[in-house]
N, C-alpha and C positions, 0 to 999 in steps of 0.2 A: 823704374817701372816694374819691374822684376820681384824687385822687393814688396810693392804695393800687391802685385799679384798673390802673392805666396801669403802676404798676413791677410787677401782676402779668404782664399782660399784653405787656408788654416781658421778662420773664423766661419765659415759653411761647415767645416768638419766639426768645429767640437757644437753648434747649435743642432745641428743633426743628432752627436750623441745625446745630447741632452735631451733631442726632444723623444730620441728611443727610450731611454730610462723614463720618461714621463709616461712614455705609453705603457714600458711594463708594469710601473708602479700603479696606474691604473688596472692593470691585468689583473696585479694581484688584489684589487679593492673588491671584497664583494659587499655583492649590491642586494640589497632585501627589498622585494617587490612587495609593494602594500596588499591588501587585502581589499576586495570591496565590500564596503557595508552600506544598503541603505536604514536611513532614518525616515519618520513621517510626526508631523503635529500633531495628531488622535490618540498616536497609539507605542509606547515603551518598548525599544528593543534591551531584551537580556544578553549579555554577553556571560557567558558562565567558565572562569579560569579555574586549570585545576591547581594555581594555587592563588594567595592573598596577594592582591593587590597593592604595589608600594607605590607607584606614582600612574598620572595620568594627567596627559598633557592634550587641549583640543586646540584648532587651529583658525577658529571662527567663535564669535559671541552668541552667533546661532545654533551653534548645538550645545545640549542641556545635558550633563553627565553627572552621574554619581554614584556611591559604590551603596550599595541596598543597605538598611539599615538592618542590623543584626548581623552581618555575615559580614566577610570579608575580602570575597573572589566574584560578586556578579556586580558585572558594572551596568547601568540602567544608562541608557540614551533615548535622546529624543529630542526635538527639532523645537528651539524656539519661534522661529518662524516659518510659514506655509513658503516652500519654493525657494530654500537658500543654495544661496553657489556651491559647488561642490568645497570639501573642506580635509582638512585630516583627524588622525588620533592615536595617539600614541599609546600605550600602555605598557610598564613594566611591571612584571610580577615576582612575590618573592624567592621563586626558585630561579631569578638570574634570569630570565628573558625577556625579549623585547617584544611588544606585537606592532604592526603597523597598519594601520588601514585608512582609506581613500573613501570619506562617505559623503554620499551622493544625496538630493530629495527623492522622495516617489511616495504617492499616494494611497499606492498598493503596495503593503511591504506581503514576503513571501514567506518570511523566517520572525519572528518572532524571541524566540528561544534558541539564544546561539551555542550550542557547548564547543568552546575553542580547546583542541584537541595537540597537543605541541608533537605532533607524528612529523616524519621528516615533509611531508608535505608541506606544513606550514611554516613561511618564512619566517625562524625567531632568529635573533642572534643571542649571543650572552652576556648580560649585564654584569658589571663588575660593580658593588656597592664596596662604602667606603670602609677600611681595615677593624673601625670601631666594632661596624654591625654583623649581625650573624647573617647566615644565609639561615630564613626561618624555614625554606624547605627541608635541607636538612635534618635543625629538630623536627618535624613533624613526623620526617621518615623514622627517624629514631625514635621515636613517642609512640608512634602506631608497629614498629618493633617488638615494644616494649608490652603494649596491649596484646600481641598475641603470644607473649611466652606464657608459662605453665607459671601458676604460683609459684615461688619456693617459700617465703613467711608464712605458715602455719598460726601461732598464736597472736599476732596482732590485728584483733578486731575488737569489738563494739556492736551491741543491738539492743534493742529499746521496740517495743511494742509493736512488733514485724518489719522492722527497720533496719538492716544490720548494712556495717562498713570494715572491710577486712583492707589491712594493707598487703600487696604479694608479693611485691618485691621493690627494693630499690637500686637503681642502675646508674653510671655515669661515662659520659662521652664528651670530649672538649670541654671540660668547666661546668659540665651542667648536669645538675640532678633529676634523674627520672623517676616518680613514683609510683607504682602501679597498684590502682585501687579499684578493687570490688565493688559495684552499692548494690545490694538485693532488697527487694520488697517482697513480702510476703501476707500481706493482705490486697483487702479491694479497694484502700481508697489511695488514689495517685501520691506523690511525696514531690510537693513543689520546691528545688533548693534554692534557697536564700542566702546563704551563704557559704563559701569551702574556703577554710582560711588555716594558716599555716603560723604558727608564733613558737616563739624560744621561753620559756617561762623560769624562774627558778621552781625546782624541786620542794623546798618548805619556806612556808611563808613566813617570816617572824613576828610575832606578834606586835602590833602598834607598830609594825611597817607595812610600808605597800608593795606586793608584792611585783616585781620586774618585769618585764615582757615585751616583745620586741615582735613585730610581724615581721612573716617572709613574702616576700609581693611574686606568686607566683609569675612566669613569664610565658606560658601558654598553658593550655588545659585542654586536653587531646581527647574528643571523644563527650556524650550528651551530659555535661552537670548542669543542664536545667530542671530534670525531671525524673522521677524514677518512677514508671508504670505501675498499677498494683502487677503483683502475679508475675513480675521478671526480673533481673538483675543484668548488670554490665558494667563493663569497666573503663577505667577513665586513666591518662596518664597526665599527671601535675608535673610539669617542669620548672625548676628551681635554676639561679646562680650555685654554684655550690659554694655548701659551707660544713663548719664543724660545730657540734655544740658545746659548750663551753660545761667545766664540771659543776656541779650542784645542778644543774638543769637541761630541761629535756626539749623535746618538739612535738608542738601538742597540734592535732591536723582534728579539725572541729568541721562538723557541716550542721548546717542549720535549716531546720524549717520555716519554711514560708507562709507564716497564719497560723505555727504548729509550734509543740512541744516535743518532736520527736528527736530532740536533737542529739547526736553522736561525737565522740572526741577517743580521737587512738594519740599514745604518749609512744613516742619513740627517742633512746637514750642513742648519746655518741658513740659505744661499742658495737652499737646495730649500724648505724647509718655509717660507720667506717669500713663499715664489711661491703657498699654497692660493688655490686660488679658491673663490669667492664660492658661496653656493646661494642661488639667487633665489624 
């Protein structure tokens, strides 16, 4: 009898410890409180992140999401159905956070235009993507770095009929090339871009051959390359994989107009582009 006692009473003791450890290990779980959003049938709510959008997950057939076309960080919502059950939404975006929110119907929405602001008020956690992918917040921070240094390339530009494209410098941080580029206009009619493209060419061509070329598939473009205003100028950062160019040939950065001939090409050699510096 004695015995029965003691292995009851040794089996109350350790369910007790364990169910302490249970609760601490919940203590340390934190817990991210969703956010309430309503949606309504009529009428598009914006969600506006400050940065691009990598996934988005909804928790019902009845709300209607998608990220805007052109852009990258405003998610559009809105209600398939008049009067659906409440539901969720997820959002991660690609500087690593999570958003969570709790949306509801109503017929009268109050907000329209949402700017989600990741101040410590608002419940994010931090998303870990997988070892392959970059975190694109990152380059962006680095890109728009990059955009407000001072020139230091003086001679590498191009200009054609008040059109001119200067390069100012180039930089490199984690594997990746930064370039930072000038476009001025300098008359009145706007300069629509069609294209800004990056290839490795050989140097001379030989005769009755074709001559070699290889594109570089830029990996963001930091800053407006749709448009150049008449009567202004701005600067843009192209970010690259990095690479070397190979001897006999160069890296030829072309932009092209839109309906136009005004088109621009700067030639940059392997002794330049092995001089980027560093972003700290």
């Amino acid at each position: 009898m004695k015995k029965i006692s003691v292995a009851w009473i040794t089996g109350i003791i350790l369910l007790t410890g364990a169910f302490a450890n249970a609760q601490n290990g919940l203590k340390s779980t934190e817990v991210i409180q969703p956010q309430l959003l309503e949606a309504t049938f009529s009428k598009t709510v914006n969600l506006i992140f400050p940065y691009a959008i990598k996934s988005v997950d909804k928790g019902s057939k009845d709300l209607l999401v998608q990220v805007a076309k052109g852009v990258e960080n405003i998610l559009q919502v809105k209600a398939a159905v008049q009067g659906f059950k409440e539901t969720n939404l997820t959002v991660i975006t690609a500087d690593g956070k999570l958003y969570s929110y709790v949306v509801s119907y109503s017929e009268r929405l109050s907000l329209l235009n949402i700017k989600v602001d990741p101040a410590p008020g608002i419940k994010t956690v931090d998303a870990r993507f997988s070892v392959t992918g970059d975190n694109e917040a990152s380059v962006q921070d680095f890109a728009q770095q990059v955009a407000l240094k001072k020139p230091v390339l003086k001679n590498i530009k191009n200009d054609k009929a008040d059109i001119a494209m200067a390069l100012g410098g180039i930089y490199i941080r984690d594997h990746k090339l930064y370039f930072q580029i000038s476009l001025s206009n300098n008359s009145n009619i706007s300069y629509d871009i069609d294209q800004l493209r990056f290839y490795i060419r050989d140097e001379k061509k030989a005769k009755r051959t074709a001559s070699q070329e290889s594109e570089m598939q830029p990996e963001q473009v930091t800053g407006n390359a749709q448009i150049i205003h008449g009567q202004s100028e701005q600067t843009i950062v192209v970010t690259l994989p990095k690479f070397t160019i190979p001897d006999q040939k160069y890296l030829a950065i072309q932009l092209m107009e839109s309906k136009g001939g005004r088109n621009l090409e700067l030639h940059i050699k392997n002794k330049l582009l092995i001089k980027a510096k560093a972003i700290n």
